[in-house]
C-alpha positions as CSV (number, residue, x, y, z in Angstrom):
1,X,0.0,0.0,0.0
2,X,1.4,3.5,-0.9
3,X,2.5,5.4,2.1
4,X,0.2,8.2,1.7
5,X,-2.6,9.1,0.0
6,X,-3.8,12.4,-1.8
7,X,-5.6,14.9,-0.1
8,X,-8.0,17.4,-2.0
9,X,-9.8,19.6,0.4
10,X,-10.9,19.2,4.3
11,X,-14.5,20.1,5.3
12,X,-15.8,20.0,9.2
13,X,-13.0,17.1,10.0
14,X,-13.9,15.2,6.7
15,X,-11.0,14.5,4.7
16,X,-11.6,14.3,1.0
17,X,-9.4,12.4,-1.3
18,X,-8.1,13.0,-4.9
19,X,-10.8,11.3,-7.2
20,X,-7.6,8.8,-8.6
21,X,-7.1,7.6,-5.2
22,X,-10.6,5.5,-5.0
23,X,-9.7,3.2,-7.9
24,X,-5.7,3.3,-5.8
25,X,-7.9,2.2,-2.4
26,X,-10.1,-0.1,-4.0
27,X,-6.9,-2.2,-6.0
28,X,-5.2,-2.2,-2.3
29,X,-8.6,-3.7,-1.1
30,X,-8.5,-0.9,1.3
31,X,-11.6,-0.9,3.4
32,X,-13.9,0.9,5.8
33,X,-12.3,1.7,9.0
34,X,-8.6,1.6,7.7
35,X,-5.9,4.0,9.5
36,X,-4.2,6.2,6.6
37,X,-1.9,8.7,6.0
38,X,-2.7,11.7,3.6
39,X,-0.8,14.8,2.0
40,X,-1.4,17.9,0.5
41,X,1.5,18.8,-0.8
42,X,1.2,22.7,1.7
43,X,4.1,21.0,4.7
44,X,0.5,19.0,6.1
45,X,0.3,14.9,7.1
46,X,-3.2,13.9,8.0
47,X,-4.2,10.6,9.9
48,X,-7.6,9.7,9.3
49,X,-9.7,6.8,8.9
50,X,-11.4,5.3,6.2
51,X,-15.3,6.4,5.8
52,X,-16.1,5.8,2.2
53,X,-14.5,4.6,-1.4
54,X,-17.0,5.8,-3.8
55,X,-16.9,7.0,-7.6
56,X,-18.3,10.5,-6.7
57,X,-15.5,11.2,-3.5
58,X,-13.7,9.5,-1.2
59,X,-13.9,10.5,2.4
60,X,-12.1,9.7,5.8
61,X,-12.5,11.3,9.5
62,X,-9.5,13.4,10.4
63,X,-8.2,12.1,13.4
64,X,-4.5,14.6,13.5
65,X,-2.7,17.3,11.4
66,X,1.3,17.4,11.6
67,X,2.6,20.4,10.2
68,X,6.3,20.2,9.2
69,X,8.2,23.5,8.9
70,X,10.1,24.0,5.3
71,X,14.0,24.5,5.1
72,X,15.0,28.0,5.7
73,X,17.8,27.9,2.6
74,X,16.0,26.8,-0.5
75,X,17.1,24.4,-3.0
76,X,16.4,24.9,-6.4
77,X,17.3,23.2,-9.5
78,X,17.2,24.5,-13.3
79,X,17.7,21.5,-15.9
80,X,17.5,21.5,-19.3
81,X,14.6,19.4,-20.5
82,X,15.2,16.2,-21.9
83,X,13.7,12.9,-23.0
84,X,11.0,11.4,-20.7
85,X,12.2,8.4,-18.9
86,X,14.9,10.3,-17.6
87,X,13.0,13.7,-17.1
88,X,10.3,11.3,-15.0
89,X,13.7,10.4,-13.1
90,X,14.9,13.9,-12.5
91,X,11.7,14.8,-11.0
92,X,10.9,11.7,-8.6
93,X,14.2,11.9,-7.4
94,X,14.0,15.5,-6.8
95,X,10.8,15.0,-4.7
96,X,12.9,12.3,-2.6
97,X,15.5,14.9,-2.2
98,X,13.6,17.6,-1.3
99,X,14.1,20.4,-3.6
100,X,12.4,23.4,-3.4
101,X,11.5,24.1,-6.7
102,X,12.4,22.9,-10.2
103,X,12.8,24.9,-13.7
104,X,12.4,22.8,-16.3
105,X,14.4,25.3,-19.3
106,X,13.7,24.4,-22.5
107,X,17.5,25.0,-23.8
108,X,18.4,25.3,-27.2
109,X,21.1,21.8,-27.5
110,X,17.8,20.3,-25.5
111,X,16.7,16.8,-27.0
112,X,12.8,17.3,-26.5
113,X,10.8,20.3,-24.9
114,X,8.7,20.7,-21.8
115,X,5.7,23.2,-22.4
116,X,2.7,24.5,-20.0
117,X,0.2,22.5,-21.1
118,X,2.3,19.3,-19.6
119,X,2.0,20.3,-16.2
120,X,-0.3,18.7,-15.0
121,X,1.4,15.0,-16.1
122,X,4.4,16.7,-14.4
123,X,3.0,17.5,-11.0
124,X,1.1,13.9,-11.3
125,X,4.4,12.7,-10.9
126,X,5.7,14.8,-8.4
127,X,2.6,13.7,-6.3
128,X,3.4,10.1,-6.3
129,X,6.6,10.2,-5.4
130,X,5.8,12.4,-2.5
131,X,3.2,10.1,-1.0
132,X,5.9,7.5,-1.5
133,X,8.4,8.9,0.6
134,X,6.8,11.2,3.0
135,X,7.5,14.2,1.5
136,X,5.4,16.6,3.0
137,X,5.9,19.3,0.7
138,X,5.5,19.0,-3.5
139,X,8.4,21.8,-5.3
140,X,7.5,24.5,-7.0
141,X,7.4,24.0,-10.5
142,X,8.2,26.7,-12.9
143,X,8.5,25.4,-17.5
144,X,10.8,28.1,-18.9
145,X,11.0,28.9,-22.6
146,X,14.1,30.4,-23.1
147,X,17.2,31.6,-20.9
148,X,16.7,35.6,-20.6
149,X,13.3,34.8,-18.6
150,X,15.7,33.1,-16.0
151,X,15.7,35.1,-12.5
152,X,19.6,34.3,-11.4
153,X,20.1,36.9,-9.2
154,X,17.5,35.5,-6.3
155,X,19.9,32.9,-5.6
156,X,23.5,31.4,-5.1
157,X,24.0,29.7,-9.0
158,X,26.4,26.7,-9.6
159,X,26.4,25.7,-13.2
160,X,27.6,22.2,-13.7
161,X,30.5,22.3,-16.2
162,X,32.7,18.7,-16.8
163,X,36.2,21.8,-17.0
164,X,34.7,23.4,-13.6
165,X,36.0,24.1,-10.1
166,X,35.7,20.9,-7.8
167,X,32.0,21.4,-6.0
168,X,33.2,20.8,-2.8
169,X,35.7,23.7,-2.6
170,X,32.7,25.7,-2.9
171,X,31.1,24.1,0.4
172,X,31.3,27.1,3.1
173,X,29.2,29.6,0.6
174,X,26.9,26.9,0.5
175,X,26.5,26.2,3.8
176,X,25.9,29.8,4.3
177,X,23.7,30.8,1.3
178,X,19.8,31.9,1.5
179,X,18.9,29.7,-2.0
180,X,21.5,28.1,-3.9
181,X,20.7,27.1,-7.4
182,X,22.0,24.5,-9.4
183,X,22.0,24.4,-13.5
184,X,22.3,21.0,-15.3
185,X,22.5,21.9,-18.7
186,X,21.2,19.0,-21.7
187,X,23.6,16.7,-23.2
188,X,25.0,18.5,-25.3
189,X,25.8,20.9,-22.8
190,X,24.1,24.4,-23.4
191,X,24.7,27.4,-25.8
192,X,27.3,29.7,-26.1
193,X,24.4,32.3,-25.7
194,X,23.4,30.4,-23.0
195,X,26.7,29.8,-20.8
196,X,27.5,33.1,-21.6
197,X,24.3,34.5,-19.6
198,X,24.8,31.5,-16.9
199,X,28.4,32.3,-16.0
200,X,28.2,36.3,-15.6
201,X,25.6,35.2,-12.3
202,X,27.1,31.7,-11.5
203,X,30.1,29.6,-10.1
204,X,31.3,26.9,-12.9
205,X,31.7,23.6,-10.8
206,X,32.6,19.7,-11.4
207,X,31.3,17.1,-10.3
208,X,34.4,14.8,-10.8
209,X,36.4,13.1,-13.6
210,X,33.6,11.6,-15.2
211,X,31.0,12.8,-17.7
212,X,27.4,12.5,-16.2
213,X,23.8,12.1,-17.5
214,X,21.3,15.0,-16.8
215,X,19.5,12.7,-14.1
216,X,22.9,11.3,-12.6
217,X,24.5,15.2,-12.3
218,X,21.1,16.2,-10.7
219,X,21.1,13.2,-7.9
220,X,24.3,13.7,-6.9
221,X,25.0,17.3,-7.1
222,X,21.9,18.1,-5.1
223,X,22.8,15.4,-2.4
224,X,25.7,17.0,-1.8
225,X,24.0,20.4,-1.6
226,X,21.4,19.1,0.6
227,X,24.1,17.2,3.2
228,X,26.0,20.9,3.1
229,X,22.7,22.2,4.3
230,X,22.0,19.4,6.7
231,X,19.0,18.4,5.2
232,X,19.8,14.9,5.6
């Protein structure tokens, strides 16, 4: 059974599911009376219990609401779109991690694009990784078309370049930082138009003596982030 389930809206101590999670329920052989866990994506776990599995809404009695502060430094992650499987990757595993928010950038070298009307398979996602592993809190989510609609000056930026600085010198301005940013570029690395903009606002860093994919360069440079944080 998942470890949480999705919650909608909460009315007079009645907790109403997301209309996907009845046929979820009904597959488990959930029933009437069960003790479950719910999000909502806003920092909130619910306990309640079961009430009702039905086509129209799915209901439970609240029983307790655990709110659980966010981060004070943000995490945030701009990467270049890419093909699906590994895009799906990127953002499950950036749920698990706990970023903050996530840019998808349509970049010029990019292999496939990301656009508006996808966000809702995008968030769909993000919501089922984050009842997986008890992630209270879904990222932002922010589809950007091209790089001179890019904010960099809200945060601490560290482009990922293979010719970089090593991360880790870079570890005491992260530890100290408000936001720190981190841009994975496609693989074919970005523009010259691009990295141009990038650098003027951002440390160029490696991740090591080995060329990474998009998905592999987000894991591990955002774990390291997040243990320099002591989010873990």
């Amino acid at each position: 059974m998942p470890n949480a389930f999705w919650v909608e809206h909460i009315e007079k101590g009645k907790i109403y599911l997301s209309p996907s999670e009845a046929k979820h329920l009904k597959v488990l052989r959930a029933k009437t009376g069960d003790l479950l866990t719910g999000l909502d994506g806003k920092g909130n776990i619910y306990r309640f219990q079961l009430e009702n599995i039905g086509k129209r809404e799915t209901t439970g009695r609240l029983l307790s609401v655990e709110h659980v502060n966010r981060n004070e430094q943000k995490l945030i992650v701009l990467v270049a779109t890419t093909k699906w499987p590994r895009l799906r990757l990127v953002m499950e595993k950036a749920v698990e991690l706990g970023i903050d928010r996530i840019e998808l950038f349509n970049s010029k070298h990019s292999v496939a694009r990301a656009s508006k009307d996808k966000s809702d398979k995008f968030i769909s996602v993000m919501r089922e990784a984050s009842k997986q592993c008890l992630n209270p809190y879904l990222p932002e989510l922010q589809i950007i078309d091209s790089a001179d609609k890019i904010a960099l000056n809200n945060a601490t930026n560290f482009l990922l370049d293979f010719y970089g600085k090593p991360f880790q010198s870079f570890s005491s301005k992260i530890a100290t930082s408000r936001s720190v940013r981190i841009l994975v570029g496609p693989e074919g690395g970005f523009s010259k138009n691009e990295l141009e903009l990038f650098q003027r606002f951002s440390s160029v860093v490696s991740l090591g003596k080995r060329i990474l994919r998009v998905e592999t360069a987000v894991i591990v440079s955002v774990s390291f982030v997040s243990l320099l944080m002591g989010r873990f």
